[in-house]
Structure formats: structure tokens, C-alpha cells
C-alpha positions in Angstrom: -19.0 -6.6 -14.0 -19.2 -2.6 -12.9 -22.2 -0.9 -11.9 -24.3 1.7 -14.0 -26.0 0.8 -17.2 -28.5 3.4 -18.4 -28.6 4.4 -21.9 -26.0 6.6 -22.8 -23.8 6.1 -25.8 -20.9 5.7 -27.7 -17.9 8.8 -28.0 -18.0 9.3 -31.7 -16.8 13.0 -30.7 -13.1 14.2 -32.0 -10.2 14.2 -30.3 -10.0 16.8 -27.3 -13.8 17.9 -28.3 -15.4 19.0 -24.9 -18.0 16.3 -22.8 -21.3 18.5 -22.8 -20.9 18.4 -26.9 -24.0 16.7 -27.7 -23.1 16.2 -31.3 -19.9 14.1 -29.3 -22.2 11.2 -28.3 -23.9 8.3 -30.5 -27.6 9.4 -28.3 -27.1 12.8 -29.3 -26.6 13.5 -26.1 -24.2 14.1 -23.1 -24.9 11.4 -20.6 -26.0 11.8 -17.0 -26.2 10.0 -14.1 -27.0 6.2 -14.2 -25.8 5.6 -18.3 -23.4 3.8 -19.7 -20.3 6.0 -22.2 -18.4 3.5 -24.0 -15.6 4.4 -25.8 -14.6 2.1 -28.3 -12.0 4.4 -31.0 -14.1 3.5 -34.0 -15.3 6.6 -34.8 -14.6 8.9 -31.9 -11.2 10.1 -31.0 -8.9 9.0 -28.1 -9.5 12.0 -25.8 -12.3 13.9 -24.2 -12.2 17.3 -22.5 -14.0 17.5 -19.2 -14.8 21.3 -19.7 -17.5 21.3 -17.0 -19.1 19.1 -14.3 -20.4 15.7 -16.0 -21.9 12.5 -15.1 -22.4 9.1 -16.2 -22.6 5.3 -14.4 -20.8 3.0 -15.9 -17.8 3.9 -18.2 -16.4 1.4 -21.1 -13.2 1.4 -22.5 -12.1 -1.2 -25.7 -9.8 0.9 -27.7 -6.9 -0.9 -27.4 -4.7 2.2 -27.9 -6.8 3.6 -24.9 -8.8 6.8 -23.8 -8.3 10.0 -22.2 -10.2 12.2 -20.0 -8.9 15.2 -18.8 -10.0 18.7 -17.8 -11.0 20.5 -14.4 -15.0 19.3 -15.1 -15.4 17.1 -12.4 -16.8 13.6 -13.7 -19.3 11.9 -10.9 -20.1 8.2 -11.7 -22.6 6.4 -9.7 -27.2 6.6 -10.4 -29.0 3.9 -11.7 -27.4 0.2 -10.8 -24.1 1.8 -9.3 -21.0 3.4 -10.9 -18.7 1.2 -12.6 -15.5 1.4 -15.1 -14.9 -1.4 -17.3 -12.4 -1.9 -19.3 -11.4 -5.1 -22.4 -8.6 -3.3 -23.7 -5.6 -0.7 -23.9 -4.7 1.5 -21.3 -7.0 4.5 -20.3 -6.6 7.7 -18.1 -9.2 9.6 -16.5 -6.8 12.8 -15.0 -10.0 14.8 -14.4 -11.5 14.5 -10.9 -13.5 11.8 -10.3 -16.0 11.8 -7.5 -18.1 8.7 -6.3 -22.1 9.0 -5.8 -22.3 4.8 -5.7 -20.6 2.0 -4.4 -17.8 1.4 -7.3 -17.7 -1.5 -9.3 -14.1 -1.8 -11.7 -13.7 -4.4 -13.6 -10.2 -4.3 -15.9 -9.6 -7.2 -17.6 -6.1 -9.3 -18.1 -3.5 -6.6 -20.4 -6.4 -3.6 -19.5 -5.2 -0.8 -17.2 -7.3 2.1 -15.7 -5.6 5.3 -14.1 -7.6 7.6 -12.2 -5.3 10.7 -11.2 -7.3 12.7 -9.1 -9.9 9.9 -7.3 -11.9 12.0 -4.8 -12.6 10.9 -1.0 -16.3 9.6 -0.1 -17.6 7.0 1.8 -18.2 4.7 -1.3 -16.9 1.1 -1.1 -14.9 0.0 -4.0 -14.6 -3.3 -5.8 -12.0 -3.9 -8.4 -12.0 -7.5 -10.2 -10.5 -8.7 -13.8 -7.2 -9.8 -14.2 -5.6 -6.3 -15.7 -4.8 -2.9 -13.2 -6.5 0.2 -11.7 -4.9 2.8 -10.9 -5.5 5.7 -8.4 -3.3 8.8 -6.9 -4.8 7.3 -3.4 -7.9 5.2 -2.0 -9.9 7.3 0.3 -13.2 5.6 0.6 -14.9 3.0 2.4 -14.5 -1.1 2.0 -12.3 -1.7 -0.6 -12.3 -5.0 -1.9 -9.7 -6.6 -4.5 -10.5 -10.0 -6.0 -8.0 -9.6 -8.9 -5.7 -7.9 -10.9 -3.8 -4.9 -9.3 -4.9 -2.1 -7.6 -1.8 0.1 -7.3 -1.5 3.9 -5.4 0.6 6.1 -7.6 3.7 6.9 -6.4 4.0 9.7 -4.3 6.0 9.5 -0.8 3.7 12.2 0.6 0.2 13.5 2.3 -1.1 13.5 -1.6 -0.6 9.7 -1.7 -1.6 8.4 1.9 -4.3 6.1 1.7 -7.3 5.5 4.2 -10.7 2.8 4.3 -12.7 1.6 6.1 -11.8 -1.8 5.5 -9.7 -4.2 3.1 -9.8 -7.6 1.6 -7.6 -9.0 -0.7 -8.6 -12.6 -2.5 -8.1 -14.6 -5.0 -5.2 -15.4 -7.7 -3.5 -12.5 -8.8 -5.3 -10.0 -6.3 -3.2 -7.2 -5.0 -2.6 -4.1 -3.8 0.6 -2.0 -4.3 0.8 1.0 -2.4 5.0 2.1 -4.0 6.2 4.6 -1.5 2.7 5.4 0.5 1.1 4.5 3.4 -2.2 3.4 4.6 -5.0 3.3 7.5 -7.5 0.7 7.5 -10.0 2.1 9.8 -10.9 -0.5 12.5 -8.6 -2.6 10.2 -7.7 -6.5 11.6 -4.1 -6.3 12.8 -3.4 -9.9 11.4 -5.2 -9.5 8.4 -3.2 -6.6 7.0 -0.1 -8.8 8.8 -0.7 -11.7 6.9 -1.7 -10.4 3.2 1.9 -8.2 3.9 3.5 -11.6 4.8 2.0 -13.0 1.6 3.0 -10.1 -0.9 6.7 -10.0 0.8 7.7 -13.4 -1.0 11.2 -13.5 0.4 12.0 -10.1 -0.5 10.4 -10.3 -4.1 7.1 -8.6 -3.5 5.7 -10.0 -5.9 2.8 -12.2 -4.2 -0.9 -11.8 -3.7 -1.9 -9.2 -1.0 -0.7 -6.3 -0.3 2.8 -5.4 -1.4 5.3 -2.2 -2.1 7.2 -1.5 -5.4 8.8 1.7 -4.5 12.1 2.8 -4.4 14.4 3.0 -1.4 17.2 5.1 -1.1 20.1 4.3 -2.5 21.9 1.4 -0.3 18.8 1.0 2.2 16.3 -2.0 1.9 12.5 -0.4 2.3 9.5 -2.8 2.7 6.1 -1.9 4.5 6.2 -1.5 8.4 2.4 -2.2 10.2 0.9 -1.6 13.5 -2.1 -1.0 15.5 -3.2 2.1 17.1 -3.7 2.3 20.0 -4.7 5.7 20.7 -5.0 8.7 17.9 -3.0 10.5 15.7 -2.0 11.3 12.2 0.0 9.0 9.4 1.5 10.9 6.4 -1.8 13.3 6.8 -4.5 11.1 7.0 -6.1 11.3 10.7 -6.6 7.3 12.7 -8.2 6.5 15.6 -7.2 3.5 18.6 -7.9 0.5 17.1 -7.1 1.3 13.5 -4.6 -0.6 11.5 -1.3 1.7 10.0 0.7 0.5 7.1 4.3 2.6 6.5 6.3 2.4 3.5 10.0 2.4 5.6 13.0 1.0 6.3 13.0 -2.3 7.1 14.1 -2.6 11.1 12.0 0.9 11.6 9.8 -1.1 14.6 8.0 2.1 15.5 7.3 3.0 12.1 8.8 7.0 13.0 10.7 6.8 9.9 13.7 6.3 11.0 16.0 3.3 12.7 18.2 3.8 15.5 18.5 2.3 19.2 14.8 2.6 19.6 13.9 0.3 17.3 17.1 -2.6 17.8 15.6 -2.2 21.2 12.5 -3.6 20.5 14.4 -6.7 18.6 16.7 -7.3 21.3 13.6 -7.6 23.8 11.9 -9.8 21.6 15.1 -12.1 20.2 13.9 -15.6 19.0 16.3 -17.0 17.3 16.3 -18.5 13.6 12.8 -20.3 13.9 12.0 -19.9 17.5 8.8 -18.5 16.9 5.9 -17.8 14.2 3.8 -15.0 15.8 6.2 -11.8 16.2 5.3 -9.0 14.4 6.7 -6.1 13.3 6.9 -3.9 16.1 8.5 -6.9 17.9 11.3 -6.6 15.7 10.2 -9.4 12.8 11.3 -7.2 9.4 11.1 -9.9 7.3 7.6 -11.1 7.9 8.5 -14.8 8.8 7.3 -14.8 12.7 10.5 -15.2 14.4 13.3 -12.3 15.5 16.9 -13.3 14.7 20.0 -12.4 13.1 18.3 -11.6 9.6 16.4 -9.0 11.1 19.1 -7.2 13.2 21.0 -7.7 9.4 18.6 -5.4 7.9 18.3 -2.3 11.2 22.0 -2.3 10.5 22.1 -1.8 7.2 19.3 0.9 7.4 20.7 2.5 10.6 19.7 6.1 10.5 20.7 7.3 14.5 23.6 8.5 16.2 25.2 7.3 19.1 29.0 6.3 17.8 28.0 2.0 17.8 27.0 2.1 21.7 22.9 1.0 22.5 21.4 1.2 25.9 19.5 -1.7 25.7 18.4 -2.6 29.5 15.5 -5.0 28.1 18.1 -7.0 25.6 18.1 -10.6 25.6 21.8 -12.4 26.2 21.9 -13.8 22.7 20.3 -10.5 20.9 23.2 -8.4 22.6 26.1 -10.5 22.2 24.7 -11.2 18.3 24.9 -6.9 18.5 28.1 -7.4 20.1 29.7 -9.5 17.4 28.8 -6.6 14.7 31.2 -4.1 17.1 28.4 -2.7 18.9 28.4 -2.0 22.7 25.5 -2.8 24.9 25.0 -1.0 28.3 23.9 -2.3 30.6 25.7 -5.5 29.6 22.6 -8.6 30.5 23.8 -10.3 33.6 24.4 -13.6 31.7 27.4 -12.2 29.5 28.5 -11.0 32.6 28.9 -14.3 33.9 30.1 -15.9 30.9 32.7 -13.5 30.4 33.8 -14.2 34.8 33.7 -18.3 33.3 36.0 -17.5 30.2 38.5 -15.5 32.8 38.5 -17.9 35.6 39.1 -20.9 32.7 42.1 -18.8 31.5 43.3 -18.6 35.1 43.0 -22.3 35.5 45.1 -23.1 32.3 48.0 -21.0 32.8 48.3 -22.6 36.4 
């Protein structure tokens, strides 16, 4: 696995000594563009100093107590057979800039992890396989494809950690990516793709499936999971620009059906519209008011908008679209719905005129 593969060398340098050292690498030489740096720890120490712009293809890590590479040299992979970063061991980090001049090929094996803290945007697809993780502070590139391990965003909450590609698949055992507290925009992305590899990471609340899934932090008493839509006209998500047609992903509340951030009468408007009942249906989605990724729009969903409520209004919805059942289910958790749906009308007229005919 991973691209690149010149010749190169091995680090043999000591700890913190600076990348252009030629006396730091086994060739005698710095390498450039298309070869391979391995860094194994058994001569060379477990850091390297990026003190100026440096290039290689493919880098190898098998130190099980890892590698460092840090610096403001920016480090551009890619020449030759493609860039790639492998990894057999340990736990490395790259927090120098890494930009992409080739299609990226990471392959981290099972107990391996790779972080990259400062990946830069291109147009560069990237393919991460192996059983063990890569890390990155975001994914701005082009097709990324996972078909195992973990590919997970650091956590961020902000513009630094919004993600955007130009497409996504997720495949095979153990493939996943985990996006913590950011969001996403799949360019052109398939709404029921991203749908169903969400459904598939949810696992009944666990998130711990294959596809795509979330393991960051809500605030305290509120239940967060990923909201997703589809575009359909332009705009900005967490600082990353999208177009009609793309695909959004939000880390939110769950029962935030507009993905604004918050959850008020807005959003319980859309679920009252939509109301299924327990198993009524398989094919709502999320802006429908389905927050728990099983198809249908019942009481388990309204469950979680109230526990994450975030508007005002002192308990009363105007919810003209509302369903009888959805607004008498709101009812029951002392909520007031205006206008009250014509059929609770009635059955409220039924009860009275029944209570007229008994005390006759």
C-alpha cells in the first residue's frame, strides 16, 4: 500500500536535527520528490525538524514508540508513483504542513495511528486502508475513500475543522469516518449515501458502527448526533462554501431538522408534518423529523427535540401543518398547539357530548 517509492532513505539523524541535514539520512541525502523516508528508531531519533520546505513520496513509519515531524517547512508528498504514508507501528505525528502534489495513498496498519495537524487543501483524492487510524485537523481534498480503519477529523467545533470533498465512500469491516464536533460538504455528495453510512455508524445511539459517525461531546444534558441534508441552492456551512446539489453533514442536536444549530418550533414543526408513528415508515429523513436514523417519525424523535429544546415561546407551537397524533403526542408533554388540527377538535366535541349523555 501508499504511493511513492524512489530511493530515499532511512532517518538515522538525532532527535530534533533539522530535514535538509544531509548527514540525517542513510543516502546522504535529504530526499525529494518521488522517494521513500522511513523512519524506523534504530539509529535515528524520534523527531525531525521541518526547518524549510521539504519533499518526499512515500513516508514509513515502524518505530513503535513513533515519529515526529514538526516545524513551519512545509513537507509536500506526491512525484514518482504517488504520495503515500505507511505506517506498521506506534503512533506518529506530522504537525508541520503537509501539502498534496499526488493522489494520497495511507495505509496504517491494525494498533498504527497517523496524525497530520495541519493537512493542506488541494484537489488530490485520498485513500486510507489498514486496520489502524489517520488523523487529520480536516479533509479538504477531492474523493476520499476509506476501506478500513479510522479516519477521524480532530476535534474542533469550528471553520478550522469543517470538512469538504468531492466525494465519499466508506467500505469494508472496520471502515470509518469520525468527524467529533465538525461538519462536512460532500460536493455533489448522494443524499442517501451519506444517509445510510450515518444510519450505519449511529448503532442505536452507540456510534460505534462502520460509516460515518461522531464522537464528540455535547453539552452538558443535550444528546448531539450528526444532522444531513441536501442543498438546494448555495451557501456556507461552518466556513466551507457548497453549492445546490451538494450533500451537508452538521454535528448538532439531535431534533435540529434544519440543521441552524439550534431546536425550537421550527424544527418540531417539521416532525409534526411528517408524524409516522413507531414503524410507520422507513424512508424519512432527517429534515423530515427522523433523529434517530431509523426511517420512521414518532414519539422517540419528538423525545429527543425536547430534551434539546433551545427556543422560546413559554410551551405554545404554532404548528398549522401538525398531524392529529403528532400534536396531541406534543400535547401530552404540556405543550399547546395552535391552531388545534380539526380532528382533536372533534374528538374533544365527542368526549363532551359523551359526558353530557352520561350525566343525563
Amino acid at each position: 500500500g501508499g504511493g511513492g517509492g524512489g530511493t530515499g532513505g532511512t532517518w538515522v539523524g538525532a532527535a530534533a536535527t533539522n530535514w535538509t541535514a544531509g548527514g540525517s539520512w542513510s543516502s546522504g541525502g535529504a530526499p525529494v520528490a518521488g522517494d521513500a523516508a522511513t523512519f524506523d528508531g534504530a539509529i535515528g531519533g524520534n523527531s525531525t525538524n521541518m526547518d524549510a520546505a521539504g519533499a518526499a513520496g512515500t513516508l514509513n513509519f515502524s518505530n513503535a514508540a513513533g515519529h515526529t515531524i514538526s516545524g513551519s517547512g512545509t513537507l509536500t508528498l506526491g512525484g514518482g508513483s504517488g504520495a503515500g504514508i505507511n505506517a506498521t507501528a506506534g503512533s506518529s505525528t506530522i504537525s508541520a504542513p503537509v501539502a498534496l502534489s499526488s493522489a494520497l495513498a495511507a495505509n496504517i496498519a491494525g494498533g498504527a495511528k497517523v496524525s497530520l495537524g495541519n493537512l493542506q487543501a488541494s484537489s488530490q483524492t485520498i485513500a486510507k486502508s489498514g486496520g489502524g487510524e489517520l488523523e487529520v485537523n480536516n479533509l479538504r481534498s477531492g474523493a476520499v475513500s476509506i476501506t478500513g480503519g479510522k479516519v477521524t477529523v480532530t476535534a474542533n467545533g469550528g471553520a478550522a475543522g469543517t470538512s469538504k470533498v468531492a466525494g465519499l465512500s466508506i467500505s469494508g469491516a472496520g471502515a470509518k469516518l469520525d468527524l467529533k464536533d465538525n461538519d462536512l460538504v460532500v460536493q455533489g455528495g448522494s443524499l442517501a449515501s451519506v444517509r445510510s453510512l450515518i444510519q450505519s455508524g449511529y448503532a442505536a445511539g452507540a456510534w460505534s458502527g462502520d460509516g460515518i459517525v461522531t464522537t464528540g461531546v455535547a453539552p452538558a444534558g443535550k444528546t448531539a448526533g450528526l444532522g444531513y441534508g441536501q442543498a438546494t441552492a448555495g451557501g456556507t456551512l461552518s466556513g466551507e462554501s457548497f453549492a445546490a446539489g451538494d450533500t451537508l453533514v452538521k454535528f448538532t442536536y439531535l431534533g435540529d431538522a434544519d440543521i441552524d444549530g439550534d431546536v425550537d418550533g421550527v424544527d418540531v414543526g417539521f416532525w409534526a408534518g411528517n408524524f409516522t408513528g413507531a414503524g410507520g415508515s422507513s424512508s424519512k429523513l432527517w429534515a423530515e423529523g427522523d433523529w434517530d436514523y431509523d426511517g420512521d417519525v414518532d414519539g422517540v424523535d419528538v423525545g429527543f427535540w425536547a430534551g434539546n429544546f433551545t427556543g422560546a415561546g413559554g410551551g405554545v407551537l404554532d404548528l398549522p401543518g401538525a398531524q392529529p397524533e403528532a400534536a396531541a403526542m406534543l400535547e401530552s408533554m404540556g405543550y399547546t398547539v395552535v391552531p388545534e388540527p380539526a380532528s382533536l377538535g372533534l374528538l374533544a366535541v365527542a368526549a363532551m357530548a359523551m359526558g353530557r349523555r352520561r350525566r343525563k
